[in-house]
C-alpha positions, 0 to 999 in steps of 0.5 A: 868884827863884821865877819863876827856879827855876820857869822853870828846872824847865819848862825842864829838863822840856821838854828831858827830855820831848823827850829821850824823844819823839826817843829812844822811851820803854821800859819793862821788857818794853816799848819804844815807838819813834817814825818821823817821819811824811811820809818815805814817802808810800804807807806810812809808819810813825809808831810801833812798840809792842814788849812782850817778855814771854810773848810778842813783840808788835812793833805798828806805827801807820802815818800812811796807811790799810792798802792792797791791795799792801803788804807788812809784814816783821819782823825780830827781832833775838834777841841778840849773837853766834850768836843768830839772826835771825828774819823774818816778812812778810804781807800786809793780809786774806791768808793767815798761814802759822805759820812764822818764818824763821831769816835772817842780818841783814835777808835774806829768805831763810831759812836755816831755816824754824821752825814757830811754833804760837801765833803771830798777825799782823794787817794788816786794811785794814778795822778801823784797827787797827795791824799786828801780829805776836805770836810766842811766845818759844819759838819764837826761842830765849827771848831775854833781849833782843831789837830789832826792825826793819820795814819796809812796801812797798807793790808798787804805787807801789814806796813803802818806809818803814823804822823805825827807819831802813833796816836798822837795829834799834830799841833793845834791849828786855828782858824 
């Protein structure tokens, strides 16, 4: 009888634990978002980090070392209705610019420009550290919730990987 209700527990368990695994986890202000590896070769995400709490912190882990010639985008989804889309990209040991742009869901083309003092990205091909970008809540509208899509390309092979998936958001975080 014991060694039911204990095989019963682990079960249970085990399908709880891979529940979370496929689905990410999330905590308030944090959510973590896994991107199966070996979908891409050039790029190839395998995690997205998101803390929404002063600040929004979106970092991503990827499976293959940074390289010249990629290039890392970020959309952040800031609510339902009028609530705007913003989109950053840069490039690993380039030049930041602090502006983010005001797009319609997953354009590249701004349809404003918002200059965002204290915001940061990082992308450095030579520290193992995943690529990040930090951007004030004050400058995309102070959102109660946000979601999250990246994508990194890389220009020389023509290799995309997208995470969640392509053109599709992350589930939302709340501060």
């Amino acid at each position: 009888m014991d060694a039911t209700r204990w095989s019963a527990r682990a079960l249970s368990a085990c399908a709880v634990g891979a529940v979370v695994a496929v689905a990410g986890t999330a905590h308030a202000g944090t959510g973590t978002f896994d991107d199966p590896v070996g979908d891409s070769t050039g790029v190839d995400i395998s995690a997205v980090r998101v803390v929404h709490r002063n600040a929004v912190k979106v970092s991503v882990r990827s499976a293959v070392p940074l390289a010249a010639g990629q290039d890392y985008a970020f959309w952040i989804d800031t609510g339902r209705g009028p609530r705007p889309t913003f989109h950053v990209s840069f490039r690993a040991n380039s030049d930041f610019d602090d502006s983010v742009a005001v797009v319609r869901s997953f354009g590249r083309r701004p349809i404003r420009v918002v200059t965002c003092p204290g915001m940061r990205a990082h992308a450095d091909m030579f520290d193992g550290e995943p690529v990040s970008v930090r951007i004030p809540r004050s400058c995309i509208g102070d959102p109660r919730t946000i979601r999250v899509a990246v994508r990194f390309e890389d220009e020389t092979t023509g290799s995309v990987d997208w995470a969640p998936e392509r053109r599709t958001f992350t589930p939302w975080v709340a501060r």
